[in-house]
VODREN-774788 format. One record per residue (C-alpha): residue number from 1; y, x, z. Coordinates in steps of 0.2 Angstrom, whole numbers, plus 5000, padded with zeros to 4 digits. Layout:
N
PT     i     py     px     pz
PT   NUM      Y      X      Z
...
# end
This chain:
475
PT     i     py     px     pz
PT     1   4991   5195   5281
PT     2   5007   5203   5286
PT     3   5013   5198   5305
PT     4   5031   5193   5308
PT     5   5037   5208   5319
PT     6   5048   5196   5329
PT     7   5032   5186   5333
PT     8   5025   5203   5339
PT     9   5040   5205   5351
PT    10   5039   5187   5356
PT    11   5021   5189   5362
PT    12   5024   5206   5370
PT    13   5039   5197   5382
PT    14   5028   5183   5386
PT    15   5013   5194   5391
PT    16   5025   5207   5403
PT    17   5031   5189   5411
PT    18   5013   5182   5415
PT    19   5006   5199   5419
PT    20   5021   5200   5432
PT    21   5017   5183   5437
PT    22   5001   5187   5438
PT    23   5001   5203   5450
PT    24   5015   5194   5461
PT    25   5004   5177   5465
PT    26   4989   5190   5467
PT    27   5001   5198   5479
PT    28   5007   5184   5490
PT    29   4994   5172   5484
PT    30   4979   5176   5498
PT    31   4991   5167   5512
PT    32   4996   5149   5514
PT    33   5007   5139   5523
PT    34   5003   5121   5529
PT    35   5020   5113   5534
PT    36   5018   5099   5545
PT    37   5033   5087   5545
PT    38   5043   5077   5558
PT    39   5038   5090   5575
PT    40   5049   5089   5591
PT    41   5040   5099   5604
PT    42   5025   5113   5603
PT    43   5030   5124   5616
PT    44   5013   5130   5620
PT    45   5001   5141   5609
PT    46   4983   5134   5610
PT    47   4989   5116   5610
PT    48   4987   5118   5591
PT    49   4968   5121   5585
PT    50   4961   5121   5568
PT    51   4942   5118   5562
PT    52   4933   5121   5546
PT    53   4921   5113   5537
PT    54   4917   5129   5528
PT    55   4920   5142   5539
PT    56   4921   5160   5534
PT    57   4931   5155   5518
PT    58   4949   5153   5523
PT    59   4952   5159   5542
PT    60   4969   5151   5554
PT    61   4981   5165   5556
PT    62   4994   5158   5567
PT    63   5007   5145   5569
PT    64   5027   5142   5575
PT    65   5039   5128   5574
PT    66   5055   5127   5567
PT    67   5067   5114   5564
PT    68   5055   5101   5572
PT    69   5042   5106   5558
PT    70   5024   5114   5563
PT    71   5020   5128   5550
PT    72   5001   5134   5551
PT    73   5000   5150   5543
PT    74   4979   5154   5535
PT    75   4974   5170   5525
PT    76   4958   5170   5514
PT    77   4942   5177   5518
PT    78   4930   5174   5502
PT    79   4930   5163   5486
PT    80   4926   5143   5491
PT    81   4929   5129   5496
PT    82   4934   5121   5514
PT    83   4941   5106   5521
PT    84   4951   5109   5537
PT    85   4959   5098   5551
PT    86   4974   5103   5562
PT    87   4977   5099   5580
PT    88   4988   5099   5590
PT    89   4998   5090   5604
PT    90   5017   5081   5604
PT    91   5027   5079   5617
PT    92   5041   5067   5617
PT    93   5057   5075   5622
PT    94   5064   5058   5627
PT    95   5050   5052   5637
PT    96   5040   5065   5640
PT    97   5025   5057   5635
PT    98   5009   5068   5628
PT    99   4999   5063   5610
PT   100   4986   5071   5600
PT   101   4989   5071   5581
PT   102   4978   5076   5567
PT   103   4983   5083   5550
PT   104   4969   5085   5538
PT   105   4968   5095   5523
PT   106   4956   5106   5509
PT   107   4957   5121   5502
PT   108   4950   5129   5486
PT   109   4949   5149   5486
PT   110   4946   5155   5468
PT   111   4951   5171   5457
PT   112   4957   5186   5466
PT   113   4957   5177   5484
PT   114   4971   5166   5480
PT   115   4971   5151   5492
PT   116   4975   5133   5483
PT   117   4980   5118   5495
PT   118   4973   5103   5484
PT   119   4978   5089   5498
PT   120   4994   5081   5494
PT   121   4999   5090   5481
PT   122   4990   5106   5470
PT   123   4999   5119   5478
PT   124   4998   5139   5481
PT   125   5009   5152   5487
PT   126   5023   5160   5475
PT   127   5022   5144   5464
PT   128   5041   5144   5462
PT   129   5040   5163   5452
PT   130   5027   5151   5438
PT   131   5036   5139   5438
PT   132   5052   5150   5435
PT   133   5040   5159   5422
PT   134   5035   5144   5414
PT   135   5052   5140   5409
PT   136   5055   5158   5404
PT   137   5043   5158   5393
PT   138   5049   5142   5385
PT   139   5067   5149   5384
PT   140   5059   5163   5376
PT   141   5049   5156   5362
PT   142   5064   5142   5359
PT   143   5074   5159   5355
PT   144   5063   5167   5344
PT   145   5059   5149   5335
PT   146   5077   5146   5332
PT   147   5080   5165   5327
PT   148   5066   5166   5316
PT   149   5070   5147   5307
PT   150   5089   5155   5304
PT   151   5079   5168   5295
PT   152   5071   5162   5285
PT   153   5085   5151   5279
PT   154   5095   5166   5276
PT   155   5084   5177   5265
PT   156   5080   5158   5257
PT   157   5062   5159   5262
PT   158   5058   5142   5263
PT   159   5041   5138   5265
PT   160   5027   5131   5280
PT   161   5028   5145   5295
PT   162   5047   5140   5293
PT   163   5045   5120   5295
PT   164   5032   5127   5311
PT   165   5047   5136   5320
PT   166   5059   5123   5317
PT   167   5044   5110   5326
PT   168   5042   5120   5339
PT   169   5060   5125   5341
PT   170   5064   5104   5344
PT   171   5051   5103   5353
PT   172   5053   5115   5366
PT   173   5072   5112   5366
PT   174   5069   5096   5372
PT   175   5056   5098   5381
PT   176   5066   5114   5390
PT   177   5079   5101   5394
PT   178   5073   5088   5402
PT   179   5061   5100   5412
PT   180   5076   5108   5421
PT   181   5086   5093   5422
PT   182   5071   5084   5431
PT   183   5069   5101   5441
PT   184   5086   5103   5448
PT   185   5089   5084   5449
PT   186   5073   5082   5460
PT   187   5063   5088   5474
PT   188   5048   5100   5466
PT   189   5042   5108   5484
PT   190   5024   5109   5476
PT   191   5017   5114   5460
PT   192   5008   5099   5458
PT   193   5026   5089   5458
PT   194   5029   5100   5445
PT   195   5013   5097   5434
PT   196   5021   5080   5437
PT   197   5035   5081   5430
PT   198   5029   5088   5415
PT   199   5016   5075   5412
PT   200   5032   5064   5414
PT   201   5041   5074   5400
PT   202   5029   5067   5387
PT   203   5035   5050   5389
PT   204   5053   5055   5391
PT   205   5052   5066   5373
PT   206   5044   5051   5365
PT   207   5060   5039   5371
PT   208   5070   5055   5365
PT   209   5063   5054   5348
PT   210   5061   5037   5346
PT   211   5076   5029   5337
PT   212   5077   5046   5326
PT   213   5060   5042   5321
PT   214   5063   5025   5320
PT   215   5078   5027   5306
PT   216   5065   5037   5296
PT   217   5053   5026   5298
PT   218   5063   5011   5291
PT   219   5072   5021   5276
PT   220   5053   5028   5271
PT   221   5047   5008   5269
PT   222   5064   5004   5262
PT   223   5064   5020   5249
PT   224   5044   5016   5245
PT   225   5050   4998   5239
PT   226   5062   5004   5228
PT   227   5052   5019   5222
PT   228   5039   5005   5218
PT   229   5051   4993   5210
PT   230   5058   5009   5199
PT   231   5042   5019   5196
PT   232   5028   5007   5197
PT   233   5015   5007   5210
PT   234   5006   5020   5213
PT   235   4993   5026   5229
PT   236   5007   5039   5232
PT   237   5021   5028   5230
PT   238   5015   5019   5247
PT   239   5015   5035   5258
PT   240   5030   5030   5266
PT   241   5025   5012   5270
PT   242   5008   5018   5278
PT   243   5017   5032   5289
PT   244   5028   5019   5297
PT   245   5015   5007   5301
PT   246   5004   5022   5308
PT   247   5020   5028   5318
PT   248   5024   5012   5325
PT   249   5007   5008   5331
PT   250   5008   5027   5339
PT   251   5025   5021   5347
PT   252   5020   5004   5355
PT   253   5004   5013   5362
PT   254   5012   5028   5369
PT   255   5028   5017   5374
PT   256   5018   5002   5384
PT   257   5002   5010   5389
PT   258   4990   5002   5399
PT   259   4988   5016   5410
PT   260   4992   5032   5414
PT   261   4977   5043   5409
PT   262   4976   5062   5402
PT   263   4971   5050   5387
PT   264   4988   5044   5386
PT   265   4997   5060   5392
PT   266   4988   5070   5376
PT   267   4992   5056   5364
PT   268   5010   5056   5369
PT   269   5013   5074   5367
PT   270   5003   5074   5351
PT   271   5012   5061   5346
PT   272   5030   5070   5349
PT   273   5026   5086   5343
PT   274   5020   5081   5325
PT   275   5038   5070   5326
PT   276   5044   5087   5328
PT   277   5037   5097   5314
PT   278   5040   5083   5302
PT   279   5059   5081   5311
PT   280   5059   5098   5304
PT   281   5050   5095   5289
PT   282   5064   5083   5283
PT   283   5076   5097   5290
PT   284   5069   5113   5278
PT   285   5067   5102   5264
PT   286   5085   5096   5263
PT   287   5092   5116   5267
PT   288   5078   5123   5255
PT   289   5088   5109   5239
PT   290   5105   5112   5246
PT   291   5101   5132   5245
PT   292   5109   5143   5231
PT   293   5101   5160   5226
PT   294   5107   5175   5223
PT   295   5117   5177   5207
PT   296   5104   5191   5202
PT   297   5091   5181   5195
PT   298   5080   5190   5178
PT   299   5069   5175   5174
PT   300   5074   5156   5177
PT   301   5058   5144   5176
PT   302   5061   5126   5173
PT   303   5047   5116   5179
PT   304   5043   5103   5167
PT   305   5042   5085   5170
PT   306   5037   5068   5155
PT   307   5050   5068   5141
PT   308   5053   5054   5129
PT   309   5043   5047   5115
PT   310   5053   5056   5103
PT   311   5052   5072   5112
PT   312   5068   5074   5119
PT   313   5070   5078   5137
PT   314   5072   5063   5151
PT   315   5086   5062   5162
PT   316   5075   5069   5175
PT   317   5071   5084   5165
PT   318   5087   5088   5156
PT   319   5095   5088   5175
PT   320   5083   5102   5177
PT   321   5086   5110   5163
PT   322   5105   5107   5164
PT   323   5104   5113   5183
PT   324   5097   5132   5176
PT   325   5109   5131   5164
PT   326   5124   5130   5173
PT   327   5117   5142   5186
PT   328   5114   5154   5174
PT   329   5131   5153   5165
PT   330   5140   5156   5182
PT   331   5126   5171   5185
PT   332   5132   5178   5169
PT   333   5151   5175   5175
PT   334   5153   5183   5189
PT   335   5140   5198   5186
PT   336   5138   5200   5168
PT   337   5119   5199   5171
PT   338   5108   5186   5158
PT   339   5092   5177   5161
PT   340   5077   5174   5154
PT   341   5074   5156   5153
PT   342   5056   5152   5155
PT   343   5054   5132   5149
PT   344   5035   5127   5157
PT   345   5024   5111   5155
PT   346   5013   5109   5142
PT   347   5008   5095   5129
PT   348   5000   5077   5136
PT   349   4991   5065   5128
PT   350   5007   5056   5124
PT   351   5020   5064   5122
PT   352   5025   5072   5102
PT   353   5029   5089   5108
PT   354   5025   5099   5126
PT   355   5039   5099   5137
PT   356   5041   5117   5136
PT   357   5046   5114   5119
PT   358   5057   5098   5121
PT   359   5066   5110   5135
PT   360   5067   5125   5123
PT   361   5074   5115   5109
PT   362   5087   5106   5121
PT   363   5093   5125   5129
PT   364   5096   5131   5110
PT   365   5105   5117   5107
PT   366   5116   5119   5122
PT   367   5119   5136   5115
PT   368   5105   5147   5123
PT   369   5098   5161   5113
PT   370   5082   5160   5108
PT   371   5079   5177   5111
PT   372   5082   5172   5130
PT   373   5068   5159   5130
PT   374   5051   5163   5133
PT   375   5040   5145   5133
PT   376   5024   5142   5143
PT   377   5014   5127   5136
PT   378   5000   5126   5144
PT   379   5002   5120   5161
PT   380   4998   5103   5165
PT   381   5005   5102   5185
PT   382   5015   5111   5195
PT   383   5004   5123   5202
PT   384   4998   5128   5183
PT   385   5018   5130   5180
PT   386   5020   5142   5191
PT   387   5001   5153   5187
PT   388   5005   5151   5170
PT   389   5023   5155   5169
PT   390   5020   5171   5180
PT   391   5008   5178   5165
PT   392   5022   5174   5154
PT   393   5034   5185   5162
PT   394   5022   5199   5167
PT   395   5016   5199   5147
PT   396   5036   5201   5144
PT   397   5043   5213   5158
PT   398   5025   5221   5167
PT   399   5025   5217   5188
PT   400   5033   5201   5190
PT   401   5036   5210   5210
PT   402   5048   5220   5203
PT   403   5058   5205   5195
PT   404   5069   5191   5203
PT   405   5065   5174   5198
PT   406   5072   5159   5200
PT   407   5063   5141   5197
PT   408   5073   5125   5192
PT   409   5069   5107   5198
PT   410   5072   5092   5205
PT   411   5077   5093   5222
PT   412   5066   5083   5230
PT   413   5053   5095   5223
PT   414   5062   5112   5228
PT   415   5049   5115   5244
PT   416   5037   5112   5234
PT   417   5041   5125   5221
PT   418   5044   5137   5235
PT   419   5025   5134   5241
PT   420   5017   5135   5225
PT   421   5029   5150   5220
PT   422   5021   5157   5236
PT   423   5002   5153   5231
PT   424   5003   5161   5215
PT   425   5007   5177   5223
PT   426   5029   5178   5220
PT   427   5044   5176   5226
PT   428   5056   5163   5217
PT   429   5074   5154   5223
PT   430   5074   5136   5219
PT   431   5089   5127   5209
PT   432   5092   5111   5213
PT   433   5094   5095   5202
PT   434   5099   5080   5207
PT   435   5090   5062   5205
PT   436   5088   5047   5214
PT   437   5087   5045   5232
PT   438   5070   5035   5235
PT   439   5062   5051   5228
PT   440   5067   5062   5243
PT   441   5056   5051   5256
PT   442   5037   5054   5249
PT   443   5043   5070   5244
PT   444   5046   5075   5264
PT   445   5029   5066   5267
PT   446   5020   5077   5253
PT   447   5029   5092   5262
PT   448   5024   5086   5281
PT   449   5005   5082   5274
PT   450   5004   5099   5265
PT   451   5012   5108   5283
PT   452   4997   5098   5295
PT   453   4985   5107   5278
PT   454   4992   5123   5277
PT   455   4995   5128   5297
PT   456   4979   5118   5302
PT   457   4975   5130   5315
PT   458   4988   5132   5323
PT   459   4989   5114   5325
PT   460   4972   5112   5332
PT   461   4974   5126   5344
PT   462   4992   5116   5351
PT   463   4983   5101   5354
PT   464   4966   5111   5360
PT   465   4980   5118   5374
PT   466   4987   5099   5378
PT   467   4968   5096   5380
PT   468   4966   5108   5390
PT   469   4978   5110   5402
PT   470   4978   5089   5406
PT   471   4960   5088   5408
PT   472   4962   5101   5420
PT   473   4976   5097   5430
PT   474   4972   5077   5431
PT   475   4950   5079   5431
# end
């Protein structure tokens, strides 16, 4: 499989950021600082004394005192753990009275000598450079999702990894956001305040989302009726109704929680970034029917769909076939070039005629050449439309690679023509046809299902990450 070379640039910034990161705390990482708060007068040396439980694994350095604040510098001596207690005596300036005060405290000392203060708050020394890293890194990948989404749009290669970088991209964006708003807007002096604020993010993105979502939610139960009213009901037809009740149940649970576990924090961010992809699911979907291809196209498929009793087309399969049509008129008008039309569907049970030939008949009748129509019967799906049509243009013209195809359908089903296109080993441009709304709804749900199918992994490996990192920072 052939890797995007702007994902191989990406991961080549991100790794220079973390290995900089890396060598810098390993640098600065094997001394801490205990800041002790609200100090008016140490004016003598050994009136501050520190004991270990541990010894020999983090050793006392030295102190001083500014701005009414004791600082209490330690180095690390060996990988451990300790717990430590600092004392030291107070004078009053105003009364000049003596006390004895006691500040206790633990540290861990892990991978390459780095000291972390788990008291108050998980901290280290050169936590602002990750945190700064952190956000880089994010800044980073947002620009290369947003780059790599415009791109595919562009070359009008719609298909899975797309939906997954525009996901990620409102994901991150938001995510990216509020990180910084909540950074500068509050005081992060520990990297444990700002594993906090993260876990707060979650929530936040969830809020974010929440009406957007909501509106979807309400016109995919709405669009389900009516596609059940219209079409009759089906398993399928009820995709909508099901997601909305899943997704409101999500909600109120990630909303009104009963408490705030690393349960609840994965949920949430689950929760949000599935919101995202299928946020961007509806997004490429819309741009892939609205896309028009290249006026260069040598073979036009039209997928084929039920035709009457009497074997002419529907209206949902003459718009198909009207729609490569019309594109291929105004091909031939502004570049002299002709197409191929290439009708596809084969013959059910019930119907007089296959649809390729109720399609063929209708083109000649709109004044195709029949020369210019090459049928494909066979197919009884989408996925055998596009097999089957592809062995009817490489029996015609040799490697259908060295062709340029376009497909025709409905444009509720142009994603999925890209896909399939995709799976059958081809590049094709979708033309779009238009129907009725209360199609597009299951159409984006099909599309989001077959994105959590296609990109599974990756998927699992996100939320493996979530997993990870929670259980970790909150154990």
């Amino acid at each position: 499989m052939k890797i995007n070379k702007k994902i191989i640039i990406m991961n080549l910034i991100i790794l220079v950021l973390i290995g900089f990161c890396v060598l810098y705390v390993s640098q600065v990482g094997d001394e801490y600082a205990v800041h002790i708060g609200g100090i008016s007068n140490i004016n003598k040396p050994e009136n501050v004394s520190v004991e270990f439980s541990n010894s020999g694994v983090v050793e006392y350095a030295d102190h001083n005192v500014t701005d009414q604040e004791l600082i209490v510098n330690f180095r690390s001596v060996k990988a451990g753990d300790t717990e430590f207690t600092v004392k030291f005596t107070n004078t009053d300036p105003d009364t000049g009275e003596e006390s004895v005060l006691i500040n206790p405290g633990s540290f861990h000392v892990g991978f390459m000598g780095i000291i972390f203060y788990n008291y108050y708050a998980f901290n280290f020394s050169g936590y602002q450079v990750v945190i700064i890293t952190l956000l880089a890194v994010l800044a980073i990948v947002e620009f290369f999702m947003i780059w790599m989404f415009a791109d595919y749009h562009k070359r009008g290669n719609f298909c899975y990894p797309m939906i997954a970088c525009g996901g990620m991209a409102i994901f991150i964006f938001i995510l990216l956001l509020f990180g910084v708003y909540k950074i500068f807007n509050n005081v992060v002096n520990t990297f444990g305040h700002f594993i906090g604020v993260v876990s707060e993010i979650g929530s936040i993105l969830l809020v974010a989302l929440s009406p957007f979502m909501l509106i979807l939610a309400v016109l995919l139960a709405v669009s389900n009726i009516w596609l059940i009213r219209h079409e009759g009901f089906r398993p399928v037809n009820t995709l909508g109704i099901i997601f909305a009740v899943l997704w409101a149940s999500g909600t109120v649970f990630t909303l009104f929680p009963l408490a705030f576990t690393p349960l609840y924090r994965i949920v949430t961010y689950t929760i949000c970034y599935f919101e995202c992809m299928f946020i961007a699911t509806v997004t490429a979907s819309y741009l892939a029917a609205k896309y028009k291809p290249p006026f260069d196209r040598d073979y036009i498929i039209i997928l084929g769909c039920a035709i009457r009793s009497d074997g002419t087309p529907t209206p949902l399969l003459k718009a198909r076939a009207d729609s490569a049509l019309d594109f291929e008129l105004e091909q031939f008008d502004k570049t002299g070039k002709h197409a191929v039309f290439v009708p596809s569907g084969g013959q059910g049970a019930d119907e007089v005629v296959s649809e390729s030939e109720s399609m063929a008949n209708y083109l000649v009748s709109r004044g195709v050449d029949p020369a210019r129509i090459l049928r494909e019967d066979k197919s009884v799906n989408t996925m055998q439309n596009m097999q089957f049509s592809k062995e009817v243009i490489e029996r015609d013209c040799g490697d259908i690679k060295d062709k340029k195809i376009a497909f025709a359908t409905t444009n509720y089903h142009v994603f999925r023509g890209y896909i399939l296109a995709k799976k059958n080993g081809f590049e094709a441009k979708g033309i779009s046809a238009k129907t009725k709304f209360y199609f597009f709804p299951n159409a984006f749900l099909r599309e989001f299902i077959g994105l959590l199918v296609d990109q599974k992994f990756k998927h699992l490996i996100y939320i493996a990450i979530v997993l990870l990192l929670f259980l970790t920072v909150f154990r």
